[in-house]
C-alpha positions in Angstrom: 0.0 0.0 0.0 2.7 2.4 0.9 6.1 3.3 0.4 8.0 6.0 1.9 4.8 6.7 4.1 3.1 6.9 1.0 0.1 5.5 -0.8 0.4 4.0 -4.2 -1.3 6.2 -6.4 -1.4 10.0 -5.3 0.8 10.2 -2.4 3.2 8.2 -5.2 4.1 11.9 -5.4 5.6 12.5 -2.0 8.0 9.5 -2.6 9.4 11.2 -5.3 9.4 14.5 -3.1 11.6 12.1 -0.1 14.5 10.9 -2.6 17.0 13.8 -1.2 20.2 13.6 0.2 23.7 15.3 0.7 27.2 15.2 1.1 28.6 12.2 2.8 31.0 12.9 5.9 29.3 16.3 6.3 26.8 16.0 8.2 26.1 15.5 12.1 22.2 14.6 13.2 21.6 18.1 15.1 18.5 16.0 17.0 19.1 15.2 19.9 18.3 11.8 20.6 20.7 8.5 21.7 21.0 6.2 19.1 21.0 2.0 20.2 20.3 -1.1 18.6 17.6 -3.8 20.0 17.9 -7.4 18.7 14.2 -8.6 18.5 14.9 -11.8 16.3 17.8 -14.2 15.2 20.0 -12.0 13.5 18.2 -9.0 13.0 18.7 -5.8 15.0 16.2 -2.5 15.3 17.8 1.1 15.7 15.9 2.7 18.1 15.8 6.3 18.9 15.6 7.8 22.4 15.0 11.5 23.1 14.5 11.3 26.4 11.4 13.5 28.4 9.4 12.8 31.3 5.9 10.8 31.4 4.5 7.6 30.1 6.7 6.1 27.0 5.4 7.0 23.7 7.0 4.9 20.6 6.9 6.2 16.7 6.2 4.2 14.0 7.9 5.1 10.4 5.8 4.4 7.4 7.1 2.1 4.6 10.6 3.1 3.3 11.5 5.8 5.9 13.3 5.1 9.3 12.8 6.9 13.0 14.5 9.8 11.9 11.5 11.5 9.9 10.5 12.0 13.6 13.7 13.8 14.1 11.9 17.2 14.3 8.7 15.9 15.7 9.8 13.9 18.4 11.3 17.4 20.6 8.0 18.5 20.5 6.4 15.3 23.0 9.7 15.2 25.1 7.7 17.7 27.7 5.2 15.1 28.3 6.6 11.9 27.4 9.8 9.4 27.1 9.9 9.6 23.0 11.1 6.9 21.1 11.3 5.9 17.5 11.5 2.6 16.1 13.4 2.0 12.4 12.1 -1.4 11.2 13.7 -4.4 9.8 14.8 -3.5 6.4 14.9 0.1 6.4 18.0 2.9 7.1 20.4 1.4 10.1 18.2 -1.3 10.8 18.9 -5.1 9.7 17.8 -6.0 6.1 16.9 -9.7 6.2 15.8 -11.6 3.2 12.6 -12.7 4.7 10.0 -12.7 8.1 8.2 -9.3 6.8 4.6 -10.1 7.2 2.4 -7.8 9.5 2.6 -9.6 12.2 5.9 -10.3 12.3 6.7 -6.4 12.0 4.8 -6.1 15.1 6.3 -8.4 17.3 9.7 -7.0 16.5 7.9 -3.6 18.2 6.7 -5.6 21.4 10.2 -6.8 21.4 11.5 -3.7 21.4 9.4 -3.0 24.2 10.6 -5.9 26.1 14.1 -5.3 25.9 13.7 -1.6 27.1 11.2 -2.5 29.6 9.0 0.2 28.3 5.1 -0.5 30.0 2.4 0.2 28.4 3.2 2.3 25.8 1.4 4.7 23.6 2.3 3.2 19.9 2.0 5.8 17.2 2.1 5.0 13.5 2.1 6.6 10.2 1.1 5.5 7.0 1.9 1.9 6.7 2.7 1.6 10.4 -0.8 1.3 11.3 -0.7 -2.5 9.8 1.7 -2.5 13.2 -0.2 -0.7 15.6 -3.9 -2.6 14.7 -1.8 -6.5 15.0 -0.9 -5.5 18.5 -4.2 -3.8 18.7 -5.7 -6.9 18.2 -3.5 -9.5 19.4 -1.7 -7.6 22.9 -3.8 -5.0 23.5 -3.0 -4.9 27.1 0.3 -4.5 26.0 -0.7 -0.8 25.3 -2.0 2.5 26.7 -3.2 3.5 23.4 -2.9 3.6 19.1 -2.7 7.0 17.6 -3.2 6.2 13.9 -1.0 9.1 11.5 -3.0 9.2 8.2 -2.4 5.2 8.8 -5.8 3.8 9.5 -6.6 2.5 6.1 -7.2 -0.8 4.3 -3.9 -2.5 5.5 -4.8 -1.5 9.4 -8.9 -1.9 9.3 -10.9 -3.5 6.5 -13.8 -5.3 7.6 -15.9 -4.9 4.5 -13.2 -4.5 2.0 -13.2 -1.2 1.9 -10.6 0.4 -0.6 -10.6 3.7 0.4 -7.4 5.4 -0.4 -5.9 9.0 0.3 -6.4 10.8 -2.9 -9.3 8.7 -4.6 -9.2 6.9 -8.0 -5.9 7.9 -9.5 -5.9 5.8 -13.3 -6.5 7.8 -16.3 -8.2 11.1 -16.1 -9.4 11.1 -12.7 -5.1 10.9 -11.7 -4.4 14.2 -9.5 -2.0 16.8 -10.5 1.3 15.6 -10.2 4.6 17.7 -9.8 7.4 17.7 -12.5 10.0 14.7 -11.2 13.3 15.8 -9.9 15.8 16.8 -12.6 19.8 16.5 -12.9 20.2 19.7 -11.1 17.4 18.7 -8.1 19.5 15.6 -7.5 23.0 17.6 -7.7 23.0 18.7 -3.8 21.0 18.0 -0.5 20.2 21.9 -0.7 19.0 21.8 -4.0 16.7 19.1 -3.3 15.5 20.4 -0.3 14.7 23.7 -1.9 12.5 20.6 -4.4 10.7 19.4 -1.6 9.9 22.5 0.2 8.3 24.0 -2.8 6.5 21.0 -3.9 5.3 19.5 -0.8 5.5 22.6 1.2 8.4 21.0 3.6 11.3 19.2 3.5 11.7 15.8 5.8 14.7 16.1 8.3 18.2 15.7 6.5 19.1 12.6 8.7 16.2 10.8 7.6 16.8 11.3 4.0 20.3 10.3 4.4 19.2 7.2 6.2 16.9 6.5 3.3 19.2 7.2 0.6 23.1 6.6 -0.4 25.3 9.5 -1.5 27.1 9.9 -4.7 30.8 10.4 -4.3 30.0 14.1 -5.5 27.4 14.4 -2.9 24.0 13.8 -4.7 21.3 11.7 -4.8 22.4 7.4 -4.7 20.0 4.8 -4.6 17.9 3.7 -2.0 19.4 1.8 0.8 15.9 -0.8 1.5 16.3 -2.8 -2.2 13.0 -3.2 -4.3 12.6 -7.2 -3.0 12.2 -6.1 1.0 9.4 -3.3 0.0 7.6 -6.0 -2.1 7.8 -8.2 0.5 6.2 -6.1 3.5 3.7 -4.7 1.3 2.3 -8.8 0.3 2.9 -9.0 4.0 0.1 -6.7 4.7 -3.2 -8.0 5.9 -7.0 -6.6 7.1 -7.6 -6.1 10.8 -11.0 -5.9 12.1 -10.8 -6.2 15.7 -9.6 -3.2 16.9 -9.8 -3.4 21.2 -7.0 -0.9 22.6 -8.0 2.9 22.9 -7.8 4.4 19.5 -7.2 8.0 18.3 -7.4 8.1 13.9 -6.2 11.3 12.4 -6.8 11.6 8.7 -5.9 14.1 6.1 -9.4 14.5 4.3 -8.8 16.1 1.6 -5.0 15.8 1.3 -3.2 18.6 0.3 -1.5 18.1 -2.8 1.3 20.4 -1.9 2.0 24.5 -2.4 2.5 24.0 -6.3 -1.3 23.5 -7.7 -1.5 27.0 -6.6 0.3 28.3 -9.5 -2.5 28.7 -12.1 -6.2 28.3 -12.4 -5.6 25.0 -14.4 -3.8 23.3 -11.2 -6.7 24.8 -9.1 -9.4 23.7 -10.4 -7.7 19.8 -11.3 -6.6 19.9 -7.5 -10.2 21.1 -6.8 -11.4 18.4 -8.4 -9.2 15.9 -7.1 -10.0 17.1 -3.6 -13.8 16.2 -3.6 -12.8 12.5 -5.0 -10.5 12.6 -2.2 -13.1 13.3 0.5 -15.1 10.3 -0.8 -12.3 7.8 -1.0 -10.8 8.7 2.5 -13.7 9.6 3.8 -15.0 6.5 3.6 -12.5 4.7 5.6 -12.6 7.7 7.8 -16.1 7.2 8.5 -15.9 3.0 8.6 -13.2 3.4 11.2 -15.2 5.7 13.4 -18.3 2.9 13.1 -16.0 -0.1 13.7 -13.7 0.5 16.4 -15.4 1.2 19.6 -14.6 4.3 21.5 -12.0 5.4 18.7 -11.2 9.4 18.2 -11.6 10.7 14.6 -10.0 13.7 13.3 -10.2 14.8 10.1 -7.8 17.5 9.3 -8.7 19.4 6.0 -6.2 19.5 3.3 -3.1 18.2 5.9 -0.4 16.2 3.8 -0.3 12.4 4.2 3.1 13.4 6.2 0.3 14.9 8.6 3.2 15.3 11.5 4.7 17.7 9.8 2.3 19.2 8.1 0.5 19.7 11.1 2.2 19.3 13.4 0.8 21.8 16.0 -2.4 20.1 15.5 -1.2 16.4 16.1 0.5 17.6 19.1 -2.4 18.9 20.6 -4.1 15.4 19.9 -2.0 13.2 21.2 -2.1 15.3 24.5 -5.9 15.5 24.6 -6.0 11.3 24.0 -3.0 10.8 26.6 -5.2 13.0 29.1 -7.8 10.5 29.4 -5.9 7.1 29.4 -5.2 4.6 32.3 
């Protein structure tokens, strides 16, 4: 379903908007977390991120193809009220990259192993994008294992499906219902981390931290854009290791971008407008579909729908996430 946090189809678009990188051997991760590594399964080893703070623990969940780092600039906002840590899972960045043992579940109990080895109780899990498959197996399977699930734009068809929804951020996307999508990165884009940044930020309307795209990506020996560090075959296999949850019992915030922005740029002429316009309302019936069957399903669950957030709805919105997360944390056990 997702790559890079991203959903096949529109949000296609903000992988393109992710591949960004710099100079090797110049560059020193300004967040200020420790950096260890967990084992949580014969041979394979999970970097974990740990910025410290006070209150209950509160673990991040990358979506597909990034690593704990996009939470680098996130993460110092929750330290006030909570221990925040990040998880990078098998496969991705500084984490392990086994050949096999990527199916939903098996993601998930490399996170409760996590938890184990750090003695972290009851945890608030939060996930984006593809991360939700995660957060609803342990939903389902350990929920007393958890204080809560806060779902980032993540609570769709691989995390709760009980009538086969196929609701999807960004709607239909074949033919002439596909959204406006961004010009792809040229020679120059791809010639330094700045210059790509400078891409993202006007595309997207923000740039993911520069540790996180160095995790994701190799360096050129000029310092430009390399190839992706998770090969094509590890992708494929957690996305056909994705499944449907339907069970949902742990307390449960979802919050959605509804309609998603498509980024700064489709404000440059009327012809953009009105194609993002129209995109937008397809978008509200797609998501808002799973939106709404989430809200039926899962008793006791918090819907937000944030109008026109980006699918990287953490940093998008960050302000608003924040706020959230506090107001579910307030009233859990």
């Amino acid at each position: 379903m997702m790559r890079g946090g991203c959903i096949v189809g529109l949000l296609a678009v903000a992988i393109a908007a992710l591949t960004c990188t710099g100079k090797p051997g110049s560059f020193v991760d300004p967040s200020p977390h420790r950096v260890q590594y967990v084992t949580v399964d014969s041979g394979v080893k999970l970097e974990v991120l740990d910025w410290g703070g006070a209150g209950r623990p509160i673990v991040l969940l990358a979506g597909l193809g990034n690593t704990g780092h996009i939470y680098d600039e996130f993460a110092p906002l929750l330290v006030s009220s909570y221990h925040v840590f990040a998880i990078t899972r098998r496969g991705c960045g500084a984490s392990t990259h086994p050949a096999s043992r990527y199916s939903a579940d098996r993601l998930a109990d490399d996170v409760l192993a996590v938890l184990d080895r750090l003695g972290l109780p009851r945890p608030i899990l939060v996930g984006h994008s593809l991360a939700g498959e995660e957060l609803s197996s342990i939903g389902v399977r350990y929920p007393d294992r958890i204080a809560g699930l806060v779902y980032l734009d993540a609570a769709y068809k691989q995390a709760y499906d009980p009538t086969g929804l196929a609701g999807q951020p960004g709607g239909p996307s074949p033919g002439s219902n596909r959204p406006p999508q961004p010009p792809g990165l040229q020679a120059g884009d791809r010639s330094s981390f700045r210059a790509l940044r400078a891409w993202c930020i006007h595309f997207e309307g923000f740039a993911p931290p520069e540790a996180e795209l160095r995790q994701e990506f190799e360096s050129t020996p000029d310092g430009g854009v390399g190839p992706s560090r998770t090969p094509p075959a590890i992708e494929s296999a957690i996305l056909s290791g994705t499944q449907r949850f339907t069970e949902i019992s742990a307390p449960t915030l979802a919050i959605y971008a509804v309609p998603h922005s498509l980024g700064p740029w489709v404000l440059e002429s009327p012809e953009l407008r009105a194609a993002a316009d129209e995109a937008a309302k397809r978008d509200v019936l797609s998501t808002g579909a799973q939106a709404d069957a989430f809200e039926r399903g899962v008793k006791g669950v918090r819907v937000v729908r944030l109008p026109y957030a980006n699918h990287y709805i953490f940093m998008s919105n960050a302000a608003d996430v924040v706020r959230e997360i506090n107001a579910f944390a307030s009233n859990l056990r």
